[in-house]
KEDO-304021 format. One record per atom (N, C-alpha, C): residue number from 1; residue in three letters; atom name; x, y, z negated. Coordinates in pm, 1 decimal, padded with zeros to 6 digits. Each point is the difference from the previous one (the first is absolute). Last residue first. Layout:
% residues N
<atom k="NUM" r="ala" a="CA" X="X" Y="Y" Z="Z"/>
...
This chain:
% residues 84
<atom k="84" r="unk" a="N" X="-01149.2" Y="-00771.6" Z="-00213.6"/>
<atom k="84" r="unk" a="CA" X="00081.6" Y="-00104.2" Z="-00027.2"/>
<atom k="84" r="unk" a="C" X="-00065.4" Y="-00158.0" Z="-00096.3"/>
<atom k="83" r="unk" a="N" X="-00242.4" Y="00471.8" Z="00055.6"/>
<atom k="83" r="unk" a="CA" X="00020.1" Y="-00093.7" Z="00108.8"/>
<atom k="83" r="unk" a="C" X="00111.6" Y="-00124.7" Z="00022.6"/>
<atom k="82" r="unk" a="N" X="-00094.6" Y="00303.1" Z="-00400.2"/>
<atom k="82" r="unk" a="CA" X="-00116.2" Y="-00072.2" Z="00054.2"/>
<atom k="82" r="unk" a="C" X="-00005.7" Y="-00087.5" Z="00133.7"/>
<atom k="81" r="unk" a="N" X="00414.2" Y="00285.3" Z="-00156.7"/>
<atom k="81" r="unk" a="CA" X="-00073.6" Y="-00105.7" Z="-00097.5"/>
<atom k="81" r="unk" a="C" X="-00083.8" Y="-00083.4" Z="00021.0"/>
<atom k="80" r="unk" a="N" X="00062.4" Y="00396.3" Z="00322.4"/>
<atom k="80" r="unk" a="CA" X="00092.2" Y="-00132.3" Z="-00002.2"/>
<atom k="80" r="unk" a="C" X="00026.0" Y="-00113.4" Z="-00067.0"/>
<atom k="79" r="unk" a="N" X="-00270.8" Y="00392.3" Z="-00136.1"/>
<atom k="79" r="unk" a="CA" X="-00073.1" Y="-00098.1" Z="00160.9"/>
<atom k="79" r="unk" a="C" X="00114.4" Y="-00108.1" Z="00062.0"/>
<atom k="78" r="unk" a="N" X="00156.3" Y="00234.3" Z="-00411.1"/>
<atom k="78" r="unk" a="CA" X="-00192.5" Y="-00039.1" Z="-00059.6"/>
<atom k="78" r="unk" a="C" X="-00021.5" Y="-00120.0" Z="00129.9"/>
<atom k="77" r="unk" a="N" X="00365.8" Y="00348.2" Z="00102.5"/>
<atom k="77" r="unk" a="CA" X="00055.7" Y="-00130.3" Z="-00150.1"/>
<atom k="77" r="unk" a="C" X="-00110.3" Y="-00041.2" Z="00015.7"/>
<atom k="76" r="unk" a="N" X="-00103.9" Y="00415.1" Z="00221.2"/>
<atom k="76" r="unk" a="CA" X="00039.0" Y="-00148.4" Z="00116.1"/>
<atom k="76" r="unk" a="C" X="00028.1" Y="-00120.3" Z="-00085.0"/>
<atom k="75" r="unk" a="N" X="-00123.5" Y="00340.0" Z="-00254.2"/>
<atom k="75" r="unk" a="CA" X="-00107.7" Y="-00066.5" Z="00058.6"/>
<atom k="75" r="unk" a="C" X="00052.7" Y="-00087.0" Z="00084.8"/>
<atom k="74" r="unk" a="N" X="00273.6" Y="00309.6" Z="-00240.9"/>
<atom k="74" r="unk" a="CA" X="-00036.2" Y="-00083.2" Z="-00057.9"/>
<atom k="74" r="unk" a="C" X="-00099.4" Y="-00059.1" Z="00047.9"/>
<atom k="73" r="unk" a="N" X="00193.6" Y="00293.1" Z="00217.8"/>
<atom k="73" r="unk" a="CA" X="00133.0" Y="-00140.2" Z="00016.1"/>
<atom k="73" r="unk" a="C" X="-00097.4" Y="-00054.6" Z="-00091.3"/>
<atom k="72" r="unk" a="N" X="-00224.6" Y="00390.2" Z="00088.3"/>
<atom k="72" r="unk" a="CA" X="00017.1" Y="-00128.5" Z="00171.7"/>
<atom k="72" r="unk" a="C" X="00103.8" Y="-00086.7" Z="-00086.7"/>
<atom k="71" r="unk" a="N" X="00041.3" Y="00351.9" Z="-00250.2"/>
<atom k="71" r="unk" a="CA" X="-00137.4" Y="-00040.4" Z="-00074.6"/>
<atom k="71" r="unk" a="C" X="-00019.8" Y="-00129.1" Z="00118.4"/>
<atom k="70" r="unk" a="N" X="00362.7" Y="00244.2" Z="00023.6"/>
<atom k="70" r="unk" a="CA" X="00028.6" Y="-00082.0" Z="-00162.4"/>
<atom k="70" r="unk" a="C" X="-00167.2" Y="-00129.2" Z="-00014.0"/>
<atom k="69" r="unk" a="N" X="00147.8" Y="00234.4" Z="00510.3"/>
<atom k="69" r="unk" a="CA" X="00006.8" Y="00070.8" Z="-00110.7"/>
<atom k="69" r="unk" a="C" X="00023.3" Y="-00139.3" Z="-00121.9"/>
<atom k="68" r="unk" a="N" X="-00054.2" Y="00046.9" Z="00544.4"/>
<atom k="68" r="unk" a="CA" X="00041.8" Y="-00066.5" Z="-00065.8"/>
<atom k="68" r="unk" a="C" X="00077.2" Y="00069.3" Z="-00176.3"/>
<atom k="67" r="unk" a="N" X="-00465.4" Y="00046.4" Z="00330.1"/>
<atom k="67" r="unk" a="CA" X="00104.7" Y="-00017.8" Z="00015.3"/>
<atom k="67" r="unk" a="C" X="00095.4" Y="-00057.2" Z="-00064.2"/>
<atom k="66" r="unk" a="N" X="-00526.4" Y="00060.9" Z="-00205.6"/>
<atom k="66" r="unk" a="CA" X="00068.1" Y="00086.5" Z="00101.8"/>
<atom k="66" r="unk" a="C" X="00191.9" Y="-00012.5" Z="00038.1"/>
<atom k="65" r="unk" a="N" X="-00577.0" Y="-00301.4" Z="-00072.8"/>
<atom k="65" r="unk" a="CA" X="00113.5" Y="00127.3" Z="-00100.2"/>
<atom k="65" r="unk" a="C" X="00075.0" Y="00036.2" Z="00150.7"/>
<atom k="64" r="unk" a="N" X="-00264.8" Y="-00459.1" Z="00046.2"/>
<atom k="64" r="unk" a="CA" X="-00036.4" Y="00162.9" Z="-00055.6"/>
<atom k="64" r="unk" a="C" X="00081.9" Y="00020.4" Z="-00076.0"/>
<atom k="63" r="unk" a="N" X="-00004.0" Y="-00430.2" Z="00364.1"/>
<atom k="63" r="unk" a="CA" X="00105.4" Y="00106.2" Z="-00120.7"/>
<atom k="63" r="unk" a="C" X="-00112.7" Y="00127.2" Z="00000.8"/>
<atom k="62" r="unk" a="N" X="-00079.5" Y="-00336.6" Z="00338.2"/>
<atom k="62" r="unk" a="CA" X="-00072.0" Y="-00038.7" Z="-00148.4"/>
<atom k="62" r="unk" a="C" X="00041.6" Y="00067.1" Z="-00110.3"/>
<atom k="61" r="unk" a="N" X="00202.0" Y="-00024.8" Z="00432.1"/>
<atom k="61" r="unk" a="CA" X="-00123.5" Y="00068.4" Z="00033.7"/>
<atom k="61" r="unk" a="C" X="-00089.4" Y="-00031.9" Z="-00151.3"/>
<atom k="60" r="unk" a="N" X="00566.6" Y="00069.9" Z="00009.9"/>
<atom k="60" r="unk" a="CA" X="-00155.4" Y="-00135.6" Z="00044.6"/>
<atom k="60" r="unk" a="C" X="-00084.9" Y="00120.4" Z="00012.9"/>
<atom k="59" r="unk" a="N" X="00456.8" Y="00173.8" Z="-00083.4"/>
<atom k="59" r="unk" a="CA" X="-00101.2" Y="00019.9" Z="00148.3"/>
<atom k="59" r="unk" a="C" X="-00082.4" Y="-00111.1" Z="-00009.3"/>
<atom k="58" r="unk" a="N" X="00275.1" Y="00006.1" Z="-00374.6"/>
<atom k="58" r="unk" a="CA" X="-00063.7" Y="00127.2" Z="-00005.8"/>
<atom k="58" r="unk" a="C" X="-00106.6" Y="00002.5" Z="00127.8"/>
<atom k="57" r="unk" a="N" X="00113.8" Y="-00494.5" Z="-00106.6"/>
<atom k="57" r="unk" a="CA" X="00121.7" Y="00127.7" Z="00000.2"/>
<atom k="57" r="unk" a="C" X="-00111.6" Y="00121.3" Z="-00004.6"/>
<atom k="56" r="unk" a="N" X="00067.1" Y="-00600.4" Z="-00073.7"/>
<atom k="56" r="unk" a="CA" X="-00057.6" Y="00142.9" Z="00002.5"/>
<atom k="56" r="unk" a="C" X="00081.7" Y="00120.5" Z="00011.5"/>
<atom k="55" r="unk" a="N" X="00046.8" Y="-00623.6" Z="00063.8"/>
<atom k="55" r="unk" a="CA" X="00031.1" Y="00128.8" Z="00020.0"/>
<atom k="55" r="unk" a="C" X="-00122.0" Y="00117.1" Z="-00033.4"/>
<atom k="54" r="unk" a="N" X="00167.4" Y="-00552.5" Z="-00015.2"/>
<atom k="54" r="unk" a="CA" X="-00080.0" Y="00096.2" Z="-00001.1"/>
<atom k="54" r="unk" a="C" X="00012.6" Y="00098.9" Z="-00024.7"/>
<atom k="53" r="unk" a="N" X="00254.6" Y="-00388.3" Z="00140.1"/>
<atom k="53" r="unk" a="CA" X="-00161.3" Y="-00022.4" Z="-00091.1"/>
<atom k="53" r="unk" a="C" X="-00057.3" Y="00097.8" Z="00011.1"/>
<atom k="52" r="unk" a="N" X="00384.6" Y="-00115.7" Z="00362.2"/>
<atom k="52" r="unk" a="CA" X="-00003.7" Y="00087.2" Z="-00108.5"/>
<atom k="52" r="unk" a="C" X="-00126.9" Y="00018.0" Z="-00042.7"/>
<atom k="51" r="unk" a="N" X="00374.6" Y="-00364.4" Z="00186.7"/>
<atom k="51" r="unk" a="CA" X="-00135.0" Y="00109.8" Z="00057.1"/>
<atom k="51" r="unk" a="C" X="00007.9" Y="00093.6" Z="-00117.8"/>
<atom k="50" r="unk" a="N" X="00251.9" Y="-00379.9" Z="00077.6"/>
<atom k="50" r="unk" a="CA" X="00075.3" Y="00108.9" Z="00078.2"/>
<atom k="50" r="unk" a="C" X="-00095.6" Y="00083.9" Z="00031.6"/>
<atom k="49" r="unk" a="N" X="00046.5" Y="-00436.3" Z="-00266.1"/>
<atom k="49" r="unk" a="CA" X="-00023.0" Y="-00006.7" Z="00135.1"/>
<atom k="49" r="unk" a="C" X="-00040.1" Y="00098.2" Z="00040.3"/>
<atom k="48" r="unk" a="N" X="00293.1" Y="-00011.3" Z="-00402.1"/>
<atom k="48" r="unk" a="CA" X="00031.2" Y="-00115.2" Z="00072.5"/>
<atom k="48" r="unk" a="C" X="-00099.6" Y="00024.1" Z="00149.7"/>
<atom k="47" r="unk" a="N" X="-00039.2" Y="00384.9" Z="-00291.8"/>
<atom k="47" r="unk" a="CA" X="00098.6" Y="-00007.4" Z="00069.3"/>
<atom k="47" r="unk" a="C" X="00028.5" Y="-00169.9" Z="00079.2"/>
<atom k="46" r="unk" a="N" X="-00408.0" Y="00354.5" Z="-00147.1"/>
<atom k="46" r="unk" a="CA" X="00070.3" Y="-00131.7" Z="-00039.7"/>
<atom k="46" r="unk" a="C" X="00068.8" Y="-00048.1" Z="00102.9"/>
<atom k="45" r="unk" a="N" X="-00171.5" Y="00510.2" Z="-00225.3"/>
<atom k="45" r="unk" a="CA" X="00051.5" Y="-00129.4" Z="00146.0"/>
<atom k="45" r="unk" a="C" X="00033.3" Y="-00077.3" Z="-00060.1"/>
<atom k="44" r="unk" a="N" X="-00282.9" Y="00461.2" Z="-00090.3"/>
<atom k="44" r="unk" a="CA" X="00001.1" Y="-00157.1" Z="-00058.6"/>
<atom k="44" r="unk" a="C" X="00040.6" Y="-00091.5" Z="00066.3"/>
<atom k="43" r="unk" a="N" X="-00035.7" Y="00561.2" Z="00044.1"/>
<atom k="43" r="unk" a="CA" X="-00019.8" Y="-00129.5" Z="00050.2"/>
<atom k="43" r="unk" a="C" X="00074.8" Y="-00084.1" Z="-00088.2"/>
<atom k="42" r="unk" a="N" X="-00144.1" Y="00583.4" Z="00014.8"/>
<atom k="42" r="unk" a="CA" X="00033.2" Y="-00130.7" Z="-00047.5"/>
<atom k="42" r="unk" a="C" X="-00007.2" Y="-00098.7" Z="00051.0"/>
<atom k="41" r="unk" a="N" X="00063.8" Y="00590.3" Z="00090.3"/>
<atom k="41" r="unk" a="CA" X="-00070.4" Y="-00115.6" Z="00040.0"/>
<atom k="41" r="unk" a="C" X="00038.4" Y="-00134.8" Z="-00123.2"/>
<atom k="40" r="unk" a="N" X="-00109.5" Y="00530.6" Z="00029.2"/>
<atom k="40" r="unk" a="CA" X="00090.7" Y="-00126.3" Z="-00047.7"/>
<atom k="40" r="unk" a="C" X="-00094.2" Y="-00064.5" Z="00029.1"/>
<atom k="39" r="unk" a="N" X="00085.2" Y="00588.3" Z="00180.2"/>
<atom k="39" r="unk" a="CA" X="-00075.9" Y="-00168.6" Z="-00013.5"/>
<atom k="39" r="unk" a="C" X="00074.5" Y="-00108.5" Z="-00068.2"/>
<atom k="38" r="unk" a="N" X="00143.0" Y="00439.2" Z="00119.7"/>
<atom k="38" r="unk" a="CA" X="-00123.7" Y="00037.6" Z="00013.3"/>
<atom k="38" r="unk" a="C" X="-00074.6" Y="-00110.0" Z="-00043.5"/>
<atom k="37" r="unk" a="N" X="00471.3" Y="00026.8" Z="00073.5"/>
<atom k="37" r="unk" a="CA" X="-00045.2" Y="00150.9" Z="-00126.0"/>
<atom k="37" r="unk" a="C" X="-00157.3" Y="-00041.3" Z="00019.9"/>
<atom k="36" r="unk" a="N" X="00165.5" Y="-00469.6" Z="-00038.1"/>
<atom k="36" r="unk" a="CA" X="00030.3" Y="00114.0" Z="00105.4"/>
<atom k="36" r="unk" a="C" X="00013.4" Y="00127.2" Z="-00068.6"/>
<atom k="35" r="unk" a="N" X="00090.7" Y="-00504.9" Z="-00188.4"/>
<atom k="35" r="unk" a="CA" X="-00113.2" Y="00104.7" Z="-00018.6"/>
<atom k="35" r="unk" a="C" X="00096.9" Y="00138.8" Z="00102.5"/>
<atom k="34" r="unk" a="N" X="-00059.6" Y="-00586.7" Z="-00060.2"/>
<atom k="34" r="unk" a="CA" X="00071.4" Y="00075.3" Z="00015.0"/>
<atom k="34" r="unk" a="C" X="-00109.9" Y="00156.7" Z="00039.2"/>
<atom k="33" r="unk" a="N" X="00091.4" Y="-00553.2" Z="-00193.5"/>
<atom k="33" r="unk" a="CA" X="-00058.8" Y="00119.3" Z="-00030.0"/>
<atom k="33" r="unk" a="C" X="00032.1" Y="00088.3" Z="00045.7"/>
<atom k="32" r="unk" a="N" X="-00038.7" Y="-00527.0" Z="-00070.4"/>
<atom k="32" r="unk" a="CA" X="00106.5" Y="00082.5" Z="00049.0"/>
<atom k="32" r="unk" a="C" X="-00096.9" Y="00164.5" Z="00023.3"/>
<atom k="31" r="unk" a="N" X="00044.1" Y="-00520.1" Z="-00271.2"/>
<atom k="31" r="unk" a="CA" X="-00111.2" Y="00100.5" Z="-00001.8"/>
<atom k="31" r="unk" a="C" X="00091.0" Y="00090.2" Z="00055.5"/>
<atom k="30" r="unk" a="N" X="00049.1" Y="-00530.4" Z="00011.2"/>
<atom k="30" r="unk" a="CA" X="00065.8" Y="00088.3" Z="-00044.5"/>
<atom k="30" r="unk" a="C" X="-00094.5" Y="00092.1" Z="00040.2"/>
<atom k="29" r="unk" a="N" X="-00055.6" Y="-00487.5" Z="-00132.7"/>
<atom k="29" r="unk" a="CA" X="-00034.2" Y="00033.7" Z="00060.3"/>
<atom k="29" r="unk" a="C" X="00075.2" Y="00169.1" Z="00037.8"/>
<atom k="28" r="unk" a="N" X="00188.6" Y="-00481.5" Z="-00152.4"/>
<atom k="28" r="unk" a="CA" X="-00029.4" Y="00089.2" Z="-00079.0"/>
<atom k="28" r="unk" a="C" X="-00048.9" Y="00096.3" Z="00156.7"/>
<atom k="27" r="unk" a="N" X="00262.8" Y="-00368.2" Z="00061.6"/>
<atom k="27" r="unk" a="CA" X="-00091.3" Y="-00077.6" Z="-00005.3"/>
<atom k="27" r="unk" a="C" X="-00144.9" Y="00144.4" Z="-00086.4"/>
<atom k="26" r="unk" a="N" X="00484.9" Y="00096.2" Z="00142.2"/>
<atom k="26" r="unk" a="CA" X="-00109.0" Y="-00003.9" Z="00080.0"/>
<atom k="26" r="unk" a="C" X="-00106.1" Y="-00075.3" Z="-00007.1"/>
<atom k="25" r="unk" a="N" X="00430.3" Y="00200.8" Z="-00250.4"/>
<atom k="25" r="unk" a="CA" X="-00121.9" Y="00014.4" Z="-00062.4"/>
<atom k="25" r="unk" a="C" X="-00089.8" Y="-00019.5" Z="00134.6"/>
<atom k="24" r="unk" a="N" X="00490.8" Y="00056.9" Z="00071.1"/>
<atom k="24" r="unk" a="CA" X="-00061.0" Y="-00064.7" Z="-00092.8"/>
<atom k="24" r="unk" a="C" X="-00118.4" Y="-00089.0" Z="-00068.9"/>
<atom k="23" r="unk" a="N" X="00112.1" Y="00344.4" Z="00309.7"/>
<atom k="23" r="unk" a="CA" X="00007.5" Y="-00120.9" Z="00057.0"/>
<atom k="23" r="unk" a="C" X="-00026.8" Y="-00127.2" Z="-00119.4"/>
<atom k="22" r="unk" a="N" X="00021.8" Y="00463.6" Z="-00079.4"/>
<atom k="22" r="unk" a="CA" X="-00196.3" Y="-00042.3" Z="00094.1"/>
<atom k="22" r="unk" a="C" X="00042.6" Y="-00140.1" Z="00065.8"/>
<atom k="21" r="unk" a="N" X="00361.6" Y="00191.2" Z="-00303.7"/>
<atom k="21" r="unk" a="CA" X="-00137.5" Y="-00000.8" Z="-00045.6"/>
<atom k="21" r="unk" a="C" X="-00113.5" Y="-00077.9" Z="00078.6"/>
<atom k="20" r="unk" a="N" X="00382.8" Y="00114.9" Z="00241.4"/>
<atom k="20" r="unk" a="CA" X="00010.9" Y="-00066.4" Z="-00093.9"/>
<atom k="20" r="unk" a="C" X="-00049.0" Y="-00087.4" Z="-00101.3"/>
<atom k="19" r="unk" a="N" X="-00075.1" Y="00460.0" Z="00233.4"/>
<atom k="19" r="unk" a="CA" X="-00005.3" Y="-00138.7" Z="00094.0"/>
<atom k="19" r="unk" a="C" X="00006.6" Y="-00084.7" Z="-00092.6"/>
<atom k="18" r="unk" a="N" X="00046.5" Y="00321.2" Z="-00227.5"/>
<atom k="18" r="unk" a="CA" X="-00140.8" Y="00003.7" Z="00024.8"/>
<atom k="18" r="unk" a="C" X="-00010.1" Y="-00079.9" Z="00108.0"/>
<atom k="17" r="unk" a="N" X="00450.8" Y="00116.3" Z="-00074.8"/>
<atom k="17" r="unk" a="CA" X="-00018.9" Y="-00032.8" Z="-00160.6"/>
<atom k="17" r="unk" a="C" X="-00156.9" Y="-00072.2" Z="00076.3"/>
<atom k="16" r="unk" a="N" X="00204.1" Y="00240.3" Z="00341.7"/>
<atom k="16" r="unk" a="CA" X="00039.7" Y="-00142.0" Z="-00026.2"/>
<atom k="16" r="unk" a="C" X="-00110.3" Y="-00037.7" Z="-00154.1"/>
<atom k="15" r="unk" a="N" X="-00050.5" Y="00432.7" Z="00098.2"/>
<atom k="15" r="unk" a="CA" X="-00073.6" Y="-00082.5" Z="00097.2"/>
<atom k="15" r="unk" a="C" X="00038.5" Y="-00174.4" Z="-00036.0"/>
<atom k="14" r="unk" a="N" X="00228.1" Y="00339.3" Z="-00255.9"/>
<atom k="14" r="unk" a="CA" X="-00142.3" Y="-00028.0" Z="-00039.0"/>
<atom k="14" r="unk" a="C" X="-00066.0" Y="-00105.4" Z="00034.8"/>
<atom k="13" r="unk" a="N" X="00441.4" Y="00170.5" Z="00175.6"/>
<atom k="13" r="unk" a="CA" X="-00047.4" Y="-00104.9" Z="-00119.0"/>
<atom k="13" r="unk" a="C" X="-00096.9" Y="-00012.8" Z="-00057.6"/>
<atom k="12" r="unk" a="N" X="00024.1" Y="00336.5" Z="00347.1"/>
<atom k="12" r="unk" a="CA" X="00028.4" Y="-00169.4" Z="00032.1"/>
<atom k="12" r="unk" a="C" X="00053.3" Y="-00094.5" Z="-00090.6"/>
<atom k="11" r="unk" a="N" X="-00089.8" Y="00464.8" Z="-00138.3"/>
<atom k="11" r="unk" a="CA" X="-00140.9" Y="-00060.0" Z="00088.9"/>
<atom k="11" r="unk" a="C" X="00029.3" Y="-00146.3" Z="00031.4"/>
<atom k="10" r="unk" a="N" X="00351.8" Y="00229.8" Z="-00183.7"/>
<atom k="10" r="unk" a="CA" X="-00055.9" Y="-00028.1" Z="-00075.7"/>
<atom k="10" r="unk" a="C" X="-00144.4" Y="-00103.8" Z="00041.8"/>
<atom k="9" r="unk" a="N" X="00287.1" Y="00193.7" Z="00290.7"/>
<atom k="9" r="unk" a="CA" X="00041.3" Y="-00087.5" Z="-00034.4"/>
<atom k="9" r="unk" a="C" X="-00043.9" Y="-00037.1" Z="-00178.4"/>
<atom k="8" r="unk" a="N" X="-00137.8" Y="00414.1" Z="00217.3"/>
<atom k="8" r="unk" a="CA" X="00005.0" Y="-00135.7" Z="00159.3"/>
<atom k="8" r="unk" a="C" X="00026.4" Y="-00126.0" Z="-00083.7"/>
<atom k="7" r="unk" a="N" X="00095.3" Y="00410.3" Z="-00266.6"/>
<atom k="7" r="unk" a="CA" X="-00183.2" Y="-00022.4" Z="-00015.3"/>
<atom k="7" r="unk" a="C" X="-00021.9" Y="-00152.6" Z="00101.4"/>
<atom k="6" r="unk" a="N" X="00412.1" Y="00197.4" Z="00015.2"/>
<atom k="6" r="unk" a="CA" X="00011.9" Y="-00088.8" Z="-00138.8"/>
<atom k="6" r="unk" a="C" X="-00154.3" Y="-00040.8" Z="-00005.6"/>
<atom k="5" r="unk" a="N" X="00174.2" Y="00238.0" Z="00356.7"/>
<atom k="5" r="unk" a="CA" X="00031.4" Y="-00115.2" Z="00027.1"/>
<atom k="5" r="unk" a="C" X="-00017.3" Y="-00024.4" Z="-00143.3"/>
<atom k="4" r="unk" a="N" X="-00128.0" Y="00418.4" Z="00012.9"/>
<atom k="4" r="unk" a="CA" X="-00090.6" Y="-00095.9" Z="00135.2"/>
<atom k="4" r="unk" a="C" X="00027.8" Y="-00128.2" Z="-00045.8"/>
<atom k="3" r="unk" a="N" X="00255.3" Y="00286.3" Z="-00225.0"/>
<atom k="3" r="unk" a="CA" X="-00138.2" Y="-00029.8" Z="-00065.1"/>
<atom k="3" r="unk" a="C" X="-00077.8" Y="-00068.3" Z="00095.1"/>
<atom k="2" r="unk" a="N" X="00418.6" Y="00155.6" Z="00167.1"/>
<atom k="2" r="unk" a="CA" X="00013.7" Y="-00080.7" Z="-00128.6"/>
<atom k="2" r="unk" a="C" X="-00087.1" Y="-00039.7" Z="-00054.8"/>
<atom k="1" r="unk" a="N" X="-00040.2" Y="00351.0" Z="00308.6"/>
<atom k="1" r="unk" a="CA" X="00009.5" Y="-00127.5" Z="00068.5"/>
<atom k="1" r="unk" a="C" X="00020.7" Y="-00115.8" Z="-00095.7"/>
């Protein structure tokens, strides 16, 4: 139980620390990334008017290859590059 609550409260200084950060830094576009067991996704938000530039993930219909491995993270980088 000791390790729960130290891993919990580590997490929520992180979170704060990376709020903080993103409040900081809103004139700056931010790159948010998040990878499943099976898929990564990416998006490009710009935070002052609350959209998000541009996005790729494993499920486009334009992705060749396969799920979310070493080789899908280095192509989504490329199509999120290109599309931003």
């Amino acid at each position: 139980m000791a390790d729960s609550s130290a891993r919990r409260r580590l997490r929520l200084k992180r979170k704060i620390r990376v709020k903080n950060r993103v409040q900081r830094d809103k004139t700056k576009l931010r790159l948010s990334v998040f990878k499943s067991l099976s898929h990564i996704y990416a998006q490009v938000i710009d935070d002052l008017a609350g959209r998000t530039v541009a996005s790729a993930s494993t499920q486009d219909k334009d992705f060749t290859g396969s799920g979310g491995n070493v080789d899908a993270a280095g192509i989504i980088g490329k199509q999120i590059a290109e599309r931003a």
